[in-house]
C-alpha positions in Angstrom: 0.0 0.0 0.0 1.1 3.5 -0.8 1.7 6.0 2.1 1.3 9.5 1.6 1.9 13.0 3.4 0.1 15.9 2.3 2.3 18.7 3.1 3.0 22.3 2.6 6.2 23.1 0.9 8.2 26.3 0.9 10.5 27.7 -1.6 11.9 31.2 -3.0 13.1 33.3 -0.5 11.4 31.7 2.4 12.6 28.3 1.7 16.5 29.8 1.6 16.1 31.8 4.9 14.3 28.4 6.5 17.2 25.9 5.1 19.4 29.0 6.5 17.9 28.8 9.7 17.8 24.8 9.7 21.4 24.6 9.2 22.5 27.1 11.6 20.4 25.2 14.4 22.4 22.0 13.4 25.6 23.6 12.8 24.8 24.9 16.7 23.9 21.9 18.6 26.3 19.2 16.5 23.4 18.2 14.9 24.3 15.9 11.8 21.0 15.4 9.7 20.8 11.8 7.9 19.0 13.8 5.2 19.0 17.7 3.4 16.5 20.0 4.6 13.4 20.3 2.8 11.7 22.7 4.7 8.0 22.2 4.8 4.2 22.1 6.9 2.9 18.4 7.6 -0.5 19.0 6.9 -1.7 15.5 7.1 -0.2 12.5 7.2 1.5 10.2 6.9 -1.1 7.8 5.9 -2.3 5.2 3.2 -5.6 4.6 1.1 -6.6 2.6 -1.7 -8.4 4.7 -3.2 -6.1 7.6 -4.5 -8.3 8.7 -7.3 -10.8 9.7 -4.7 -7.9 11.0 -2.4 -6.7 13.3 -5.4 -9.7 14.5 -6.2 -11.1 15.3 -2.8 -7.9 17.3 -1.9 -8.6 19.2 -5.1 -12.0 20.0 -4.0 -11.0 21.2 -0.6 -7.7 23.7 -2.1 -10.0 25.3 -4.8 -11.9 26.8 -2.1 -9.3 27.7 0.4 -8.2 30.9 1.3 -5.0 32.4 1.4 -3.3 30.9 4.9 -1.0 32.8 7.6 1.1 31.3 10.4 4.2 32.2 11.9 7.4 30.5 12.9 7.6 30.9 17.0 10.5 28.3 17.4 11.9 25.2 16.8 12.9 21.6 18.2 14.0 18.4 17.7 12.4 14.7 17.7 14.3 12.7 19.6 14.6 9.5 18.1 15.4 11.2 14.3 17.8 14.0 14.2 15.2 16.2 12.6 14.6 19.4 13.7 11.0 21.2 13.3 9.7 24.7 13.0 6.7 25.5 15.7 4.6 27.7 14.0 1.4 29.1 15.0 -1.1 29.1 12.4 -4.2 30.8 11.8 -8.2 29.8 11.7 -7.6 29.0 8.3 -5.5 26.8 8.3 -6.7 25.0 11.4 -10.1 24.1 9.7 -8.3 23.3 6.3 -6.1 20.8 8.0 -9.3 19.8 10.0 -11.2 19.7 7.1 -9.1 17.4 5.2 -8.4 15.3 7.8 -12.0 14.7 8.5 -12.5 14.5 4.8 -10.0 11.8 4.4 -10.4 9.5 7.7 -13.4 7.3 6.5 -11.3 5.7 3.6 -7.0 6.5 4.6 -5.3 4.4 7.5 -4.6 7.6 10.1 -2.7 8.0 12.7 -4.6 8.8 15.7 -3.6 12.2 16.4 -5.1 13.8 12.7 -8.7 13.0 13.8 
């Protein structure tokens, strides 16, 4: 079965200053990353389905009428276990109920995790 993350991905400017930022934060605390930087919002996911032409086709439904989004970076930490280091960012209404929206959306026919319901 296919997994899948539906994320938000930077780039231009923002994506530099972010890999900037990453890399001084490991550079910092000896941090030596398995992987490059690909700075980005986890919006849901990861998960799997078998159904990806419904999948595709309800995220399309749900981005056509979003709004633009705002959030702001307010820190940053670690997971333990990985080496990864993640941006806390504080996000809007809007992009609370869009991520609750396609969470909600998605849950009766994709394997979650618990913690997206």
């Amino acid at each position: 079965m296919i997994h899948y993350l539906i994320e938000f991905r930077f780039f231009g400017k923002s994506k530099t200053e972010l890999r900037k930022l990453i890399w001084d934060v490991n550079k910092r605390y000896h941090i030596r990353p398995r992987h490059r930087s690909v700075p980005h919002i986890s919006l849901v996911g990861p998960f799997n389905t078998t159904d990806e032409r419904r999948l595709v086709n309800d995220f399309k439904n749900i981005c056509e009428k979003q709004d633009l989004m705002h959030f702001n970076v307010v820190g940053f930490d670690t997971f333990e276990n990985n080496r990864v280091i993640f941006l806390d960012i504080q996000s809007d209404k809007k992009m609370k109920m869009f991520r609750r929206e396609l969470s909600t959306t998605l849950q009766p026919y994709c394997r979650m995790k618990p913690y997206h319901s």
